[in-house]
N, C-alpha and C positions, 0 to 999 in steps of 0.2 A: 192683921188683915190679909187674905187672901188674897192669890198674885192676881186672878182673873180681876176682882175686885180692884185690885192698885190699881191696875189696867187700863179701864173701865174710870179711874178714877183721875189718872194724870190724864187720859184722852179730854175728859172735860176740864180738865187744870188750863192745859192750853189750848182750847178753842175759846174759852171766857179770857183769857189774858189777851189774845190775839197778837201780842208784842213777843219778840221772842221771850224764854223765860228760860232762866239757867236751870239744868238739873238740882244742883246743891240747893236750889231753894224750895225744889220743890220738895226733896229730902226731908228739909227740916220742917217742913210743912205738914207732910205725911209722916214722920218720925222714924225712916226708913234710912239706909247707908245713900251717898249719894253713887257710889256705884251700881247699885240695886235698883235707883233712880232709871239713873242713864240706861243699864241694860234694858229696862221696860219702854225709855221710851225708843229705844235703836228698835224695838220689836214690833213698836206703835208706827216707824216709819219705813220697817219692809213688808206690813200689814197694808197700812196705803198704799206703798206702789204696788203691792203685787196685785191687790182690788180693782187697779183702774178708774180706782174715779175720781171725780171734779176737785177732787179737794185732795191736797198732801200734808204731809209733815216733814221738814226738811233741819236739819241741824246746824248751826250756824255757830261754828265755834264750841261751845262749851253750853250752849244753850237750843230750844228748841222749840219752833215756830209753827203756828198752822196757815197754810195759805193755799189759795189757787193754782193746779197746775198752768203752765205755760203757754199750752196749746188753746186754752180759753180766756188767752188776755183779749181778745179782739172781740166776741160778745157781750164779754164782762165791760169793756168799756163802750158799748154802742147801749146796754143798759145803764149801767152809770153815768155816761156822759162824759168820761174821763180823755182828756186827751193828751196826746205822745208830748211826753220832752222833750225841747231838744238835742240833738246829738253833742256832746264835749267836742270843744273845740281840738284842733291840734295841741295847743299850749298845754290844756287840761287836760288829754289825754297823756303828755311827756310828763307830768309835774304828776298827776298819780302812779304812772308805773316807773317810775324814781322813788316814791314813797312805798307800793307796794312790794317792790322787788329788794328794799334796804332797811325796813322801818325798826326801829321809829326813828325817826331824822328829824332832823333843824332844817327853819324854812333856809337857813344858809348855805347847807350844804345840799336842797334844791339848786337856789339860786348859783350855788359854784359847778354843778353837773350842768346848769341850763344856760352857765352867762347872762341871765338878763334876770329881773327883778318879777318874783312870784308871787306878791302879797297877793294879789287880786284873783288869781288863779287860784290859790289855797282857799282865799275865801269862799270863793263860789264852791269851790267841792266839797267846804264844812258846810253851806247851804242846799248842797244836791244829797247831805248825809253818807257820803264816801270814804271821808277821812274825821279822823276828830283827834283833839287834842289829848296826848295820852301821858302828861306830865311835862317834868323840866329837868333839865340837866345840873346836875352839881358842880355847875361852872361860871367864873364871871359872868355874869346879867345874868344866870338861871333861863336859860332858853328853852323855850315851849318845844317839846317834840310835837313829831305826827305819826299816824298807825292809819291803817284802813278801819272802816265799821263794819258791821254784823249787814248792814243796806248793803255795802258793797260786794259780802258773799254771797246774797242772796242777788243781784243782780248779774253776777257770777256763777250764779247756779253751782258753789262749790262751799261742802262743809269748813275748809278752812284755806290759808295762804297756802300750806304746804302743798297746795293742788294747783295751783298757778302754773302754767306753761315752763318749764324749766328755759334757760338764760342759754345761749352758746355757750358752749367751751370754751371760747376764746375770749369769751366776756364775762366769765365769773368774777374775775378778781375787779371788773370795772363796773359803775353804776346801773348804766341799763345805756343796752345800743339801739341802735336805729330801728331794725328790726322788731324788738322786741315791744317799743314804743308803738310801731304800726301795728303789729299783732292786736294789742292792747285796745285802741282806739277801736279796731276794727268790732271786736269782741263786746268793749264795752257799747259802743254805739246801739249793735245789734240785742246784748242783753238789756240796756235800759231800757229800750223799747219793749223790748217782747216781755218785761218783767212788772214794768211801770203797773199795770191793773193788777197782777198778783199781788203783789209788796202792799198796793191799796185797799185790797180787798182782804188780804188777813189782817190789815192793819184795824181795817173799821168794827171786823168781830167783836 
């Protein structure tokens, strides 16, 4: 098949899937390399932004999603009806950027960066689709790690971790500081807001 064609062809792959979708699947789908893949759709998402319009393609890891730009969450949700979440509390904004800044972790070694007890915290951010369970460690009890999700980059407006705000100098070798916590909160607050009707709206495609 011809490239214009693949083109043409993974553009409708993920606006029908609406959920992000890994390249490699779409590879094997189309019976193309998964780097061949991926170069078409990186070409499919500076084709969007350079077009300017209502709708993007944004890359989320290793995968690649269709949704609404940013600037039209606020119509998007006075037509849909959708309303803001609330903002993360302090708690939950210190307990995901410990997890985003070290992952994948044990809720333990939250709990020994934050002194106090995280269950209820962790829970609610695997219910906001922030963090999720990304296995267990080969160690007495087998403890459940934690990682950030593909939600969280995308509420992040960034293709992956490695785009996070970089840590002080004086605080790489430590979990995550003060600062960086606030950063985080601040960030996050303001992107679940302004991302909440995108995320919903490529989701329902």
């Amino acid at each position: 098949m011809e490239r214009a064609k693949l083109k043409s062809t993974i553009e409708a792959v993920i606006f029908a899937c609406g959920a992000p979708v890994e390249a490699e699947r779409i590879a094997q789908a189309l019976e193309i390399s998964t780097d061949y893949a991926a170069d078409i759709c990186e070409e499919l998402v500076r084709d969007y932004s350079a077009a300017e319009r209502g709708i993007r393609i944004v890359r989320l890891n290793k995968s690649y999603q269709m949704c609404t730009r940013e600037e039209y969450a606020e119509p998007i949700r006075t037509v849909m009806d959708i309303k803001r979440n609330s903002p993360l509390s302090q708690a939950a904004a210190e307990v995901l950027a410990v997890i985003a800044y070290n992952q994948p972790v044990t809720k333990a070694f939250v709990e020994q960066v934050r002194g106090v007890d995280c269950s209820g915290v962790i829970s609610g951010l695997i219910s906001r689709q922030l963090i999720e369970e990304k296995g267990r460690l080969e160690l007495p009890g087998r403890p459940l790690v934690y990682g950030t999700t593909e939600h969280f980059l995308r509420c992040f407006n960034i293709s992956s971790i490695d785009e996070l705000p970089p840590l002080p100098d004086d605080d790489e070798n430590e979990a995550v500081s003060e600062k960086s916590e606030l950063t985080l909160e601040d960030y996050i607050s303001a992107q679940e807001n302004n991302d909440e009707g995108t995320a919903e709206q490529g989701e329902k495609k």
